[in-house]
C-alpha positions in Angstrom: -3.6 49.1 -76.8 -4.6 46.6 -78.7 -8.2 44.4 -79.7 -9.3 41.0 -80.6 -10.9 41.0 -83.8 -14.2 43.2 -83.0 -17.0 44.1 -80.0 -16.2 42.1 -76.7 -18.7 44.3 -74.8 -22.7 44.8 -74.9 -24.4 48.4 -74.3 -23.8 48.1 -70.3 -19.9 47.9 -71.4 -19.8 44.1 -69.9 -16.9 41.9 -72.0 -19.8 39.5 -73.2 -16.7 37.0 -75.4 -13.0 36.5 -75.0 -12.9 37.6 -78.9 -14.6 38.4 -82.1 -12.0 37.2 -84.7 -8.1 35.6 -85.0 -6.9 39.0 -85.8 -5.7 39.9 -82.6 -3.5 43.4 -82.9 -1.0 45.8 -80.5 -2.2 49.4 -81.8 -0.1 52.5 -80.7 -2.3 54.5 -78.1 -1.5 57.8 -80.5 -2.2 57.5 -83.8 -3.0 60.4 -86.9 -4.9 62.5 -83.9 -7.8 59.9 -83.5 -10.0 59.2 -80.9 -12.1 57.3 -79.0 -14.4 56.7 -76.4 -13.9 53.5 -75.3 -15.6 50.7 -75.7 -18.4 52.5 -77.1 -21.5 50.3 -78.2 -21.1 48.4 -81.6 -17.2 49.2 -82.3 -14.3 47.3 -81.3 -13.6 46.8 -78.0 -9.9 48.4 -76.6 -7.7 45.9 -74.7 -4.9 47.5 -72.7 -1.4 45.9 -72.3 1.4 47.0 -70.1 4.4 46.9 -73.0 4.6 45.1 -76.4 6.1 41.8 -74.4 2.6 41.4 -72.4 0.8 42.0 -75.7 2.5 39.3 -77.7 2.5 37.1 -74.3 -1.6 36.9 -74.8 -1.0 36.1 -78.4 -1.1 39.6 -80.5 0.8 40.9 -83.0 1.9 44.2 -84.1 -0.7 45.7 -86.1 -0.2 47.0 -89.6 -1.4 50.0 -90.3 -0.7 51.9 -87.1 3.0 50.2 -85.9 3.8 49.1 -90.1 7.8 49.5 -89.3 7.3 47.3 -86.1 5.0 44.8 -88.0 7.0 44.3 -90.9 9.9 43.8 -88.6 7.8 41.4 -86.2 6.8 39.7 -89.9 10.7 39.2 -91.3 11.4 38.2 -87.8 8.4 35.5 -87.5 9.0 34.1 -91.0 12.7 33.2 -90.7 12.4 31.5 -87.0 9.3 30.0 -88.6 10.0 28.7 -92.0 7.8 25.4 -91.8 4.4 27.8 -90.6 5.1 30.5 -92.6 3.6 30.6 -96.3 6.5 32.6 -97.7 9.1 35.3 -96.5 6.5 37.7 -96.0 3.7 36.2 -94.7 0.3 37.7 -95.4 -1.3 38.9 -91.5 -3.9 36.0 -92.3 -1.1 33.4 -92.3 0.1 34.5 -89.0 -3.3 35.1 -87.5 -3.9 31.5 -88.3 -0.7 30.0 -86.8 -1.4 32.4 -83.8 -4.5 31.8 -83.2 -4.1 28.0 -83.1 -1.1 28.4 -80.7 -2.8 30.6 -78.1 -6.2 28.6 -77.5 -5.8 25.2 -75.9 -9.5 22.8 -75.2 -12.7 25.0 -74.2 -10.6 28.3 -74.9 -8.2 28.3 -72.5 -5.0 29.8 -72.8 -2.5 26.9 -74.4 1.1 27.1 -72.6 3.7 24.7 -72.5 6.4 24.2 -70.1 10.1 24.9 -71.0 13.2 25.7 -69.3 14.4 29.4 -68.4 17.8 28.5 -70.2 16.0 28.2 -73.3 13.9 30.8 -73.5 14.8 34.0 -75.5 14.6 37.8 -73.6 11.5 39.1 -73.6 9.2 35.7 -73.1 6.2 36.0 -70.3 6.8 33.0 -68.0 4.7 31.7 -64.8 5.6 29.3 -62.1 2.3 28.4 -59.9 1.5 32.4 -59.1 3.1 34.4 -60.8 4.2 35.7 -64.1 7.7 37.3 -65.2 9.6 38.7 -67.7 12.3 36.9 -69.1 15.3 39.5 -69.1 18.6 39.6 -69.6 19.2 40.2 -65.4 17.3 37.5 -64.5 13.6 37.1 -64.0 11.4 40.4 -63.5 8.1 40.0 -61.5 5.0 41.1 -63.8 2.5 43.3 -62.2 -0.4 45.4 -63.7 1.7 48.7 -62.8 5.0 47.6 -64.1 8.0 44.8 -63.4 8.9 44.8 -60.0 11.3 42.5 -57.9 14.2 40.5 -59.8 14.7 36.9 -59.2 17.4 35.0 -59.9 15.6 31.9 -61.7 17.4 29.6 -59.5 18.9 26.5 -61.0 17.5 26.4 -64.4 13.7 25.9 -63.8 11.1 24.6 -65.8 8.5 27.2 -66.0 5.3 27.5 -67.9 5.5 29.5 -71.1 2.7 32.2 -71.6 3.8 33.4 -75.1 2.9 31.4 -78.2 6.0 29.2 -79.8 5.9 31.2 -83.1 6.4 34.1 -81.3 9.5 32.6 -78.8 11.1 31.9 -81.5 10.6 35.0 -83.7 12.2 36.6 -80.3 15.0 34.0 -80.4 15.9 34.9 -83.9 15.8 38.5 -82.9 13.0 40.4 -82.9 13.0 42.9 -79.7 10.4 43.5 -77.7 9.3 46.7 -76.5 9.5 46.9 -72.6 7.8 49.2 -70.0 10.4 51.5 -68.5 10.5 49.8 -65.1 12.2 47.0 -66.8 15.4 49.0 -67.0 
């Protein structure tokens, strides 16, 4: 689970903005015993994301307070792959927010991605040829689907694909950082 920042949604529960903020977080759904009814007027709107990979493939981060281990992880990791963005070796979550934020909204809004090929891409990258997205995994590509990864492919001959996740982030998984995975991955 995760949110962008704030309320998305008006009183009829209708996603009114694509985000309140730059602080875009992954949350655990189980945290201290709390609950919520979602997206309940006024309060921050709950996004749901198939596995940690999908979640940093639409630009979020670990959050802080309820996944610290994994943020301070995802932090060391992001800071050493990205020593010319990052403000120091432990860059505040503002500092990555920033750098984030800049790398996941292209003109108008729009998701920014960038083309790049398969070979150079690091395991757990979101990738998309023309209709679909995958996984980048260590058997090849894995088909993205709301319900899970589903049909393997091969890649072919080194493609050039689009890139869905933002550069920071591909590299902070190149340098080691790994991504949690939904089980049909395995």
């Amino acid at each position: 689970m995760g949110n962008r920042g704030g309320c998305l949604h008006d009183t009829a529960q209708r996603i009114v903005r694509p985000f309140a903020s730059r602080r875009w977080i992954a949350c655990l759904l189980e945290f201290k015993g709390r609950r919520r009814n979602v997206m309940t007027p006024g309060l921050y709107t709950e996004l749901f994301f198939l596995d940690e990979a999908t979640a940093l493939a639409a630009g979020h981060r670990p959050c802080a307070e309820c996944q610290r281990t994994r943020y301070d992880l995802f932090r060391q990791h992001w800071a050493a792959a990205n020593p010319d963005l990052a403000a120091s070796a432990r860059p505040s979550a503002d500092d990555m927010d920033r750098v984030l934020h800049a790398e996941r909204l292209g003109a108008g809004g729009t998701k920014r991605i960038y083309r790049d090929r398969l070979s150079r891409l690091p395991i757990g990258v979101m990738v998309a040829d023309d209709a679909r997205a995958y996984l980048v995994h260590e058997h090849g590509l894995l088909r993205w689907t709301p319900g899970g990864y589903a049909a393997r492919e091969s890649g072919g001959d080194d493609p050039e694909l689009f890139v869905l996740t933002p550069r920071s982030v591909v590299r902070a998984l190149g340098h080691g950082f790994s991504v949690g995975l939904h089980p049909s991955a395995a």
